[in-house]
SELOKE-148030 format. One record per residue (C-alpha): residue in three letters; x, y, z. Coordinates in nm, 2 decimals. Each point is the difference from the previous one (the first is absolute). Example, Ala and Ser with C-alpha at 12.3 -4.5 7.8 and 13.67 -1.06 7.14 Angstrom:
<atoms>
[atom 'ALA', [1.23, -0.45, 0.78]],
[atom 'SER', [0.14, 0.34, -0.07]],
</atoms>
This chain:
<atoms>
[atom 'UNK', [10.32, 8.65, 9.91]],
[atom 'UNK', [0.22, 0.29, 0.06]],
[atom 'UNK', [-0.24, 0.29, -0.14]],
[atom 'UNK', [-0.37, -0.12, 0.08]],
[atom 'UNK', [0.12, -0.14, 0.40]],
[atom 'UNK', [0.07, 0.36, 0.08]],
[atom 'UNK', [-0.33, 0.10, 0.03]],
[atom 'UNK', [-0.09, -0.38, 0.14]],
[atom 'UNK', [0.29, 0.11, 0.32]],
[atom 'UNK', [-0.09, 0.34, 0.02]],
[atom 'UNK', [-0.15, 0.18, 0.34]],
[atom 'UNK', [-0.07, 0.32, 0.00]],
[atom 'UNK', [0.16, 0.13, 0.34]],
[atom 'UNK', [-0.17, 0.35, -0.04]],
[atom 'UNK', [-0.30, -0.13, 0.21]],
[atom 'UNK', [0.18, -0.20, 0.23]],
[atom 'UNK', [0.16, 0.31, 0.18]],
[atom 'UNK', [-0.22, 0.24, -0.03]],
[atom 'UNK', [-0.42, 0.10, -0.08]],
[atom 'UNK', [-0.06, 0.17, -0.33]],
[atom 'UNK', [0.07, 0.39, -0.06]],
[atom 'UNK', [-0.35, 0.12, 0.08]],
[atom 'UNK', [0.18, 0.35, -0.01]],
[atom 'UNK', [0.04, -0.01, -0.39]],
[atom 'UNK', [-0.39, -0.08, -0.07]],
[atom 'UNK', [-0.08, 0.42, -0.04]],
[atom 'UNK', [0.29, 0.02, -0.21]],
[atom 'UNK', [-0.15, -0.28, -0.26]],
[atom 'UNK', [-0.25, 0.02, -0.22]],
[atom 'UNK', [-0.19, -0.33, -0.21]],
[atom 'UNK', [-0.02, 0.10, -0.40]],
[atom 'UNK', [-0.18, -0.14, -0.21]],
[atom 'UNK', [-0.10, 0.06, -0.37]],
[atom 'UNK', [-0.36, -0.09, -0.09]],
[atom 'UNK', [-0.13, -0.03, -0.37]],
[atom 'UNK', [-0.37, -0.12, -0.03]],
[atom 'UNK', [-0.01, -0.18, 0.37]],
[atom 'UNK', [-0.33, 0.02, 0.10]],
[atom 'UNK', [-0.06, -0.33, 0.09]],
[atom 'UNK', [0.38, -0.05, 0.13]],
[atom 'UNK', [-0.04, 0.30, 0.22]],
[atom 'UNK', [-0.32, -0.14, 0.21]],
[atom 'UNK', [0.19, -0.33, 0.04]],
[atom 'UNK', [0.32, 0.13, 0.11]],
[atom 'UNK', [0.08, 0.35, 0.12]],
[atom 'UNK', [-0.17, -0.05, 0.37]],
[atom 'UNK', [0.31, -0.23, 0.08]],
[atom 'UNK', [0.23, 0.28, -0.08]],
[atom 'UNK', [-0.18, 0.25, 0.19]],
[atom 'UNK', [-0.01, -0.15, 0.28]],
[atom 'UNK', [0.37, -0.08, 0.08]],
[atom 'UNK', [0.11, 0.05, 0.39]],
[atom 'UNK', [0.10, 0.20, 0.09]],
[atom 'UNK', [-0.14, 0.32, -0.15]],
[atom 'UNK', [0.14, 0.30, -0.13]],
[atom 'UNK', [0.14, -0.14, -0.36]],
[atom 'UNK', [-0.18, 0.16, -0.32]],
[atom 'UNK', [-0.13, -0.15, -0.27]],
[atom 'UNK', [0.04, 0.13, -0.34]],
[atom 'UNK', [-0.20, -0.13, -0.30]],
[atom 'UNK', [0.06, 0.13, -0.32]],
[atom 'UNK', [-0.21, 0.01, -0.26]],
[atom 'UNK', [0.09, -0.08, -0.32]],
[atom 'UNK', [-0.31, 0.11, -0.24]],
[atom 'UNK', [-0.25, -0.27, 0.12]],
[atom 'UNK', [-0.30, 0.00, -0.20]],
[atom 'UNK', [-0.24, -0.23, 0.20]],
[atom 'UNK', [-0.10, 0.16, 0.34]],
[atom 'UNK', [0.36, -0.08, 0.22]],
[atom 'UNK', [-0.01, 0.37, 0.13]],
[atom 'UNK', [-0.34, -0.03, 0.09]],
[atom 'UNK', [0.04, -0.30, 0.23]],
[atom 'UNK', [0.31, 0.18, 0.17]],
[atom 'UNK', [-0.21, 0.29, 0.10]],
[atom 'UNK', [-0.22, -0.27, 0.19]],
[atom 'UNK', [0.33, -0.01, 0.23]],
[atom 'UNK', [0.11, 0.36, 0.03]],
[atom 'UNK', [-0.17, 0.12, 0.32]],
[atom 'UNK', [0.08, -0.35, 0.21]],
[atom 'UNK', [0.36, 0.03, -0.10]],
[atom 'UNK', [0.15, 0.31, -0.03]],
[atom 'UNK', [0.33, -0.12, -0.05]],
[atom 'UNK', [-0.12, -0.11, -0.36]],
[atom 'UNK', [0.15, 0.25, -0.30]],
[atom 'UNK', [-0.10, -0.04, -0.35]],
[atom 'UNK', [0.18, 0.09, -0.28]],
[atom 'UNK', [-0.08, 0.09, -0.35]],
[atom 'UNK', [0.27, -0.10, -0.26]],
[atom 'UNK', [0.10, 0.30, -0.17]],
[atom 'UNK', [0.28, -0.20, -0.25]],
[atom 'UNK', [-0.01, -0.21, -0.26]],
[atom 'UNK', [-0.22, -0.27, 0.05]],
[atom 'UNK', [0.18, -0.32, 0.19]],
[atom 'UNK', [0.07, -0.17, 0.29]],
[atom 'UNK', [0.31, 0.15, -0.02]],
[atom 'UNK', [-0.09, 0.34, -0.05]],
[atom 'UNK', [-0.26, 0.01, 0.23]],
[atom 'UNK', [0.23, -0.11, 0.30]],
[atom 'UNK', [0.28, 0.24, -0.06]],
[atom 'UNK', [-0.28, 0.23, -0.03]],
[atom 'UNK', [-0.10, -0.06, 0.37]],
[atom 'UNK', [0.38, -0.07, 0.12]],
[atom 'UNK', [0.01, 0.40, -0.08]],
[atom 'UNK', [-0.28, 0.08, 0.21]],
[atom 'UNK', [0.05, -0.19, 0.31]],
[atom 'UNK', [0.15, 0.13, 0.29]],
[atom 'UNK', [0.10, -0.31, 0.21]],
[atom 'UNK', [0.35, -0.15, 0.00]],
[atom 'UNK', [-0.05, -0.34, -0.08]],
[atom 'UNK', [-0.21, -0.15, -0.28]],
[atom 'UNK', [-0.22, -0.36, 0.05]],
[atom 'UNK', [-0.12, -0.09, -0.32]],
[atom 'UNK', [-0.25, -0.27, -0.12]],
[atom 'UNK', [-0.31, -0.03, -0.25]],
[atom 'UNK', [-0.35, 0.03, 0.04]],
[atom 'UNK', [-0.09, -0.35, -0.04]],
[atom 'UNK', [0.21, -0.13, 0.26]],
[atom 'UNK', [-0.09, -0.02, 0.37]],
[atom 'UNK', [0.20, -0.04, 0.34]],
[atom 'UNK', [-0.12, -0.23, 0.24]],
[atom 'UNK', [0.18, 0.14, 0.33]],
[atom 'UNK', [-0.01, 0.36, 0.16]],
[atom 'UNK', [0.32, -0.01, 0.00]],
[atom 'UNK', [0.15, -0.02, -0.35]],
[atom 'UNK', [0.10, 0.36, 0.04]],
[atom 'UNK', [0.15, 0.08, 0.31]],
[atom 'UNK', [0.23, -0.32, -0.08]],
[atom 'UNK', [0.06, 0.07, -0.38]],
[atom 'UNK', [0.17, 0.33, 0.10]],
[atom 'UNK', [0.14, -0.14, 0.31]],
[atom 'UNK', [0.32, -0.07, -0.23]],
[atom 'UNK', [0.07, 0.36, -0.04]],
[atom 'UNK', [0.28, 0.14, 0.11]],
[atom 'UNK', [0.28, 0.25, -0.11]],
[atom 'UNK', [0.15, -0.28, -0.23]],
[atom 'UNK', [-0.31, -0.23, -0.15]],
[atom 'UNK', [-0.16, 0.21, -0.29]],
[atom 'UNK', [-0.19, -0.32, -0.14]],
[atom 'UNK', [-0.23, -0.24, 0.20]],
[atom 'UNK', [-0.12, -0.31, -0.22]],
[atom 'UNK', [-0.28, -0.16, 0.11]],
[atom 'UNK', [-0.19, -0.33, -0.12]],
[atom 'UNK', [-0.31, 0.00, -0.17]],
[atom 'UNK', [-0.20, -0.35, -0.05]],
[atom 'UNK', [-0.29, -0.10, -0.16]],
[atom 'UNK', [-0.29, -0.16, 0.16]],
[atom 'UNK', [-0.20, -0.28, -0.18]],
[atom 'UNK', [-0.08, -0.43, 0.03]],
[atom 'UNK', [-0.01, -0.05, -0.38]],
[atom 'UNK', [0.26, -0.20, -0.18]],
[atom 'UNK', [0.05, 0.32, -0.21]],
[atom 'UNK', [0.02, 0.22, 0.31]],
[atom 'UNK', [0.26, -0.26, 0.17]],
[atom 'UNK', [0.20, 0.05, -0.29]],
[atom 'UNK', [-0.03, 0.38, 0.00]],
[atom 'UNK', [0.14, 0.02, 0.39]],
[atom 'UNK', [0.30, -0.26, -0.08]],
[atom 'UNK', [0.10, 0.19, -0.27]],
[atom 'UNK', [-0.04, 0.35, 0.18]],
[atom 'UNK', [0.15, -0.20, 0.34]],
[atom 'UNK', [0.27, -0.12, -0.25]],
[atom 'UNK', [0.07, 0.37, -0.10]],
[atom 'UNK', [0.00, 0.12, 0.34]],
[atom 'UNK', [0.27, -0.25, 0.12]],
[atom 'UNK', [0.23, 0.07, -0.28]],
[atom 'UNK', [-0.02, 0.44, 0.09]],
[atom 'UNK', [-0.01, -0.06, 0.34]],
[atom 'UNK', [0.31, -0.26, 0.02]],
[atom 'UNK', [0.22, 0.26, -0.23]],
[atom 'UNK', [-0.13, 0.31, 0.20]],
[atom 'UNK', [0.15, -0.20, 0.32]],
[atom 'UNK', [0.37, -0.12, -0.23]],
[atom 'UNK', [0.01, 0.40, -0.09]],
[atom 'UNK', [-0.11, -0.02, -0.33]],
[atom 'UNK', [-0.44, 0.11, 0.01]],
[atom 'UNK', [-0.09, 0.04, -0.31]],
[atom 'UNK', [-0.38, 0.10, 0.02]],
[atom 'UNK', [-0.28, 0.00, 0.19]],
[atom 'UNK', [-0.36, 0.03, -0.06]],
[atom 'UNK', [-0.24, 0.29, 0.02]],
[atom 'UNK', [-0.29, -0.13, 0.17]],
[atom 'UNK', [0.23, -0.05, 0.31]],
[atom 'UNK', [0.31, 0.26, 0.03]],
[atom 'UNK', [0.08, 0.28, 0.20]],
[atom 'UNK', [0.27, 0.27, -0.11]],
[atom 'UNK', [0.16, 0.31, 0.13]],
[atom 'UNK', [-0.20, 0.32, -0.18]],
[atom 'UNK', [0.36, 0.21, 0.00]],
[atom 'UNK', [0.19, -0.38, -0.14]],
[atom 'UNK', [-0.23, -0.01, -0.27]],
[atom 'UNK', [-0.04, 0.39, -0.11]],
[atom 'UNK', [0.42, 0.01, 0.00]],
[atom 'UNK', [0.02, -0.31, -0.21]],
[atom 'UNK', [-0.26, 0.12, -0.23]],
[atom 'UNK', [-0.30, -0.19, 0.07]],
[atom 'UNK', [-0.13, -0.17, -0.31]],
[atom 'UNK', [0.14, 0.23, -0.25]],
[atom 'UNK', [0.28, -0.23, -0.20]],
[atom 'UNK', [-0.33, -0.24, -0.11]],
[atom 'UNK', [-0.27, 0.18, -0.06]],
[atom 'UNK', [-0.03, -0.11, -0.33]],
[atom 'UNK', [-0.11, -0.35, 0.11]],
[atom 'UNK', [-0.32, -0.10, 0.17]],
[atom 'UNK', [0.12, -0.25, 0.29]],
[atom 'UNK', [0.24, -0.04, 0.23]],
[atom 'UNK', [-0.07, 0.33, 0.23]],
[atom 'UNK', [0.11, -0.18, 0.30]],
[atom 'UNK', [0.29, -0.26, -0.11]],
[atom 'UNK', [0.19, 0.23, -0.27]],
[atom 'UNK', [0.04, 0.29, 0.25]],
[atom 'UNK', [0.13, -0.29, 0.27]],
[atom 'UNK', [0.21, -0.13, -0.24]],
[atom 'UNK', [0.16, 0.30, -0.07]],
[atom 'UNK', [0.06, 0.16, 0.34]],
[atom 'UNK', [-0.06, -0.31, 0.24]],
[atom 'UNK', [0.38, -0.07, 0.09]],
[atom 'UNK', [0.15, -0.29, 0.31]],
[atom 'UNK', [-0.04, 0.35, 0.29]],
[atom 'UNK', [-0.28, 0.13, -0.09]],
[atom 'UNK', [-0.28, -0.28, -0.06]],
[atom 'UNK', [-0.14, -0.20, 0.31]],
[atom 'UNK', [-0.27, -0.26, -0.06]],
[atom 'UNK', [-0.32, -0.05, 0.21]],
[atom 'UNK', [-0.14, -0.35, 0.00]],
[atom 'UNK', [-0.24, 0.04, 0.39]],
[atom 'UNK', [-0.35, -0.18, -0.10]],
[atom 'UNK', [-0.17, 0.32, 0.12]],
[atom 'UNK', [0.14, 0.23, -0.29]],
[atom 'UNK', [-0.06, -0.28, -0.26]],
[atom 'UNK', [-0.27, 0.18, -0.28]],
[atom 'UNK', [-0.21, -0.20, -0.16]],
[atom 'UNK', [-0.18, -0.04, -0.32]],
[atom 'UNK', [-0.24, -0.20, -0.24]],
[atom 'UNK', [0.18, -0.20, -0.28]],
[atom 'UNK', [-0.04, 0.01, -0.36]],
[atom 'UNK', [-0.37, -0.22, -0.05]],
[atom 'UNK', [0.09, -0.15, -0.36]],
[atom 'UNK', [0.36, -0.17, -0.11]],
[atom 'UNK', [0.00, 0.31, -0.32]],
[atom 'UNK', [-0.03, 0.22, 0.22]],
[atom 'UNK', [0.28, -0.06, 0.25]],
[atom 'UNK', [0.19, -0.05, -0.32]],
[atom 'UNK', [-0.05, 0.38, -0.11]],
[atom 'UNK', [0.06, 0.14, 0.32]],
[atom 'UNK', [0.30, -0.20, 0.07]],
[atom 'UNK', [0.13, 0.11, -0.45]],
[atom 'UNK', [-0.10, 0.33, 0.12]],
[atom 'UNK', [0.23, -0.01, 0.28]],
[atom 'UNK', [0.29, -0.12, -0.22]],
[atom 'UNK', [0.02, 0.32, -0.15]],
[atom 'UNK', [0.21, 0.13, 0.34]],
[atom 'UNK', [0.23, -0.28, -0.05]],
[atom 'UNK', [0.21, 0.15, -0.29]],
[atom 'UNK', [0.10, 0.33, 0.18]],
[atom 'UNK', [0.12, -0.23, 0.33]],
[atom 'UNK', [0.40, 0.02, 0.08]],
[atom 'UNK', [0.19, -0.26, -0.22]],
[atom 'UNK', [0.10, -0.14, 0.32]],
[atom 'UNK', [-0.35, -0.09, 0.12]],
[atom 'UNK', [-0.10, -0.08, -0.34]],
[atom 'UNK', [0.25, -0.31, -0.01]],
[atom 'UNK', [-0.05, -0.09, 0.35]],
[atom 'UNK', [-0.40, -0.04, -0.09]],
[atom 'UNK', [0.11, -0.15, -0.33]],
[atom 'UNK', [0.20, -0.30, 0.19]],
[atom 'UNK', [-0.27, -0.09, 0.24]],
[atom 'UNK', [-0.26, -0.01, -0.32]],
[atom 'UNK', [0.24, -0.15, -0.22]],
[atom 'UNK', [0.09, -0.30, 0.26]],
[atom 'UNK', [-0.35, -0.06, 0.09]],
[atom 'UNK', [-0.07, -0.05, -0.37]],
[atom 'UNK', [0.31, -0.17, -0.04]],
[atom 'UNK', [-0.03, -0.30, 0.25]],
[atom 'UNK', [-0.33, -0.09, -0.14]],
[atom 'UNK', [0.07, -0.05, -0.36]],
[atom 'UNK', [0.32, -0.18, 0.11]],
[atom 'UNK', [-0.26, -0.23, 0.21]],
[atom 'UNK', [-0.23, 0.00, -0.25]],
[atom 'UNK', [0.27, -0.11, -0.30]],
[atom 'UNK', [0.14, -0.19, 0.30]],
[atom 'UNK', [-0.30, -0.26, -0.01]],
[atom 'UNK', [0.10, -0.10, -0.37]],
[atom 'UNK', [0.38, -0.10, 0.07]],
[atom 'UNK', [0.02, -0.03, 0.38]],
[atom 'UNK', [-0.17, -0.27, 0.21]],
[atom 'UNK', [-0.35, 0.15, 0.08]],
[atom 'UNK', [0.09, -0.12, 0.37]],
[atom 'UNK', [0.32, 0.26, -0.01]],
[atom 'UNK', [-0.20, 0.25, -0.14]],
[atom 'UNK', [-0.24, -0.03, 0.32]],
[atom 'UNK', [0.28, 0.03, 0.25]],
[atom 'UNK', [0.14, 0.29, -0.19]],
[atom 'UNK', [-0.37, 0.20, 0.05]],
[atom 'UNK', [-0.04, -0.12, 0.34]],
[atom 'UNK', [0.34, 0.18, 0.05]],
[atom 'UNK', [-0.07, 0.33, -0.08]],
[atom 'UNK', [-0.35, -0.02, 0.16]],
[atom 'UNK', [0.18, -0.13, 0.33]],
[atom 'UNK', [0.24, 0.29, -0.05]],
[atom 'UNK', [-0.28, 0.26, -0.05]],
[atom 'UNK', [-0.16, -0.11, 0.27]],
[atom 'UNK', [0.20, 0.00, 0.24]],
[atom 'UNK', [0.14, 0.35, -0.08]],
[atom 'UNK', [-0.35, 0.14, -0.06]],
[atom 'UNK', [-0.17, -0.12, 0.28]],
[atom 'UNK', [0.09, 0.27, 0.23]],
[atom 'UNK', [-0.09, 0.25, -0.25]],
[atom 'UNK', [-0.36, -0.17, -0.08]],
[atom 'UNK', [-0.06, 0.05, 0.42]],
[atom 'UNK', [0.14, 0.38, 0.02]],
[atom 'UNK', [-0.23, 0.11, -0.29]],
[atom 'UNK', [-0.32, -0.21, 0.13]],
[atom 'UNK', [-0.03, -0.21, -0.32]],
[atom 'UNK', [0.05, -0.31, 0.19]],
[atom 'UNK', [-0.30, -0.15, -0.18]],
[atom 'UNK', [0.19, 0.01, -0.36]],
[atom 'UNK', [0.31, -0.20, 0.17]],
[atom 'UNK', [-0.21, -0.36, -0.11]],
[atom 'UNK', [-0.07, 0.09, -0.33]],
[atom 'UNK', [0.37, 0.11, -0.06]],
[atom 'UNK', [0.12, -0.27, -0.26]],
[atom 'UNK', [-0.34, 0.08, -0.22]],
[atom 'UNK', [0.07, 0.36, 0.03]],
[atom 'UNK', [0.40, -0.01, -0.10]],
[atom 'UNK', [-0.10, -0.17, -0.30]],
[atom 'UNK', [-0.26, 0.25, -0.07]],
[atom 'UNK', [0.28, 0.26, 0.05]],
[atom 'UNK', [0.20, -0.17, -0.24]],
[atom 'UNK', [-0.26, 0.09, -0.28]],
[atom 'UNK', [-0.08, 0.34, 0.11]],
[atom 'UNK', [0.33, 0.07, -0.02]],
[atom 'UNK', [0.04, -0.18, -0.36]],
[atom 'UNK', [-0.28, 0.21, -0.13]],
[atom 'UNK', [0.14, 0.31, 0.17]],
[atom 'UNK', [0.34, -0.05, -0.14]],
[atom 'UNK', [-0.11, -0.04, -0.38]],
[atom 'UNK', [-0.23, 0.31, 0.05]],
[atom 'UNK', [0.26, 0.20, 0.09]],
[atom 'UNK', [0.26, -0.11, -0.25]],
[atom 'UNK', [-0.24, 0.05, -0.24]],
[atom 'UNK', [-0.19, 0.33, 0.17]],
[atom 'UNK', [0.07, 0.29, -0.20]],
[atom 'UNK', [0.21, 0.26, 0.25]],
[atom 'UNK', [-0.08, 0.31, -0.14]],
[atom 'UNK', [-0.39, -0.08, -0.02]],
[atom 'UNK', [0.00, 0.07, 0.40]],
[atom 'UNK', [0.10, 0.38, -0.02]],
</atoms>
């Protein structure tokens, strides 16, 4: 109630007063690292080439593809000259190849995302980097998944779950990561603080470890306009959302204590109320037990309804009391993982 309703009662007065910066669009360019995305790339790269207005670049960088990705981005080189391409000279990495490009780009301001992700408006640019100005280094944006399934339902609560907890401590002062397929940083921010240097020696967590490192109260403004929302296909099978999301643990350990209790309180209370209700339905009356769920649906609800509209996932608000159970699993099964994960097996 008093973390999750600030992003439920926030308005972003930017766009109330005044039209995006169209000024900064030549200073900005799009990166993104592309490994083996043939099939991504003729999907996806046509909505990023053809943001409004022009003047942008788009940088991809290669990072050793072996199927034919570099020969599908030639089909686009004489339409667009505003596309650059990239070949990873580093280590091999998602990592490696975007500080390689970060070093070869001369725009001021960075908008990064992945090659199987697509934008729906024109627009996600010009208002991404609309944000910038001599104080806000770090623009986090939202990043949904598409998808009717049960399994893909899932998939967006829990990434519309995430997205509610960063954005809601971004607005109290306290962001604590972002994610890469939607977030725009300042070039000279990021080369001063390092880049990705301090975790190299892990796989993940190219976006959120180098926000929760630098991302402070000043210099951290959150973007949540429908028309800079990016968009992506979820995970198809259950084992294989479960592998990305283990794989994604691995950035968790290097976070700020801070951050890593905050996270640990929301996890742990989730999981906490439903085994009380569930041992509650041997020693309580089961009709007590009812009232006590309804409760902390009711108070979800009402706090998360707001949130549900802003972030156009209005169609998972019905299937809420399903879906917070579900949660409560996920996060049962996360939380045993990562007690029992080995830490050092993810450097």
């Amino acid at each position: 109630m008093f973390i999750f309703n600030k992003l439920s009662h926030y308005y972003q007065h930017q766009y109330n007063n005044k039209p995006p910066a169209t000024h900064l669009i030549s200073k900005t360019a799009i990166v993104i690292a592309v490994k083996n995305e043939e099939q991504n790339i003729k999907k996806n790269l046509l909505s990023f080439l053809n943001q409004k207005p022009s003047g942008y670049k788009l940088v991809l960088v290669d990072d050793y593809s072996k199927d034919n990705t570099l020969h599908i981005i030639d089909n686009y080189y004489q339409q667009y000259p505003y596309l650059k391409v990239l070949k990873n000279k580093y280590e091999s990495g998602k990592k490696y190849a975007l500080s390689y490009a970060i070093q070869n780009i001369e725009e001021k301001y960075l908008l990064f995302t992945d090659a199987d992700c697509y934008v729906k408006s024109e627009n996600w640019l010009v208002k991404m980097t609309s944000l910038f100005n001599n104080q806000v280094k770090i623009i986090l944006g939202y990043s949904p998944y598409t998808g009717k399934t049960f399994l893909s339902k899932f998939i967006r609560f829990e990434t519309f779950m995430t997205a509610v907890q960063y954005f809601s401590y971004a607005i109290l002062g306290i962001p604590y990561m972002g994610v890469g397929r939607n977030i725009a940083i300042d070039k000279a921010f990021f080369i001063k603080n390092k880049g990705y240097e301090s975790n190299f020696d892990i796989k993940s967590g190219s976006d959120d470890l180098f926000v929760n490192e630098n991302a402070n109260a000043r210099n951290t403004a959150i973007q949540i306009d429908p028309d800079t929302f990016v968009y992506s296909t979820p995970a198809k099978t259950l084992n294989e959302f479960i592998k990305q999301k283990t794989r994604h643990i691995s950035t968790s350990f290097r976070y700020k204590i801070i951050h890593k209790i905050l996270l640990a309180l929301y996890s742990l209370s989730h999981i906490g109320v439903y085994l009380l209700l569930i041992v509650g339905i041997f020693f309580l009356p089961l009709k007590l037990v009812i009232i006590l769920w309804l409760l902390r649906i009711i108070i979800i609800l009402t706090v998360s309804y707001r949130s549900f509209v802003l972030l156009k996932e209005k169609d998972l608000f019905i299937w809420l009391p399903i879906l917070d159970f579900l949660m409560f699993v996920y996060y049962f099964y996360m939380g045993v993982y990562y007690f029992f994960a080995d830490k050092n097996k993810w450097k």
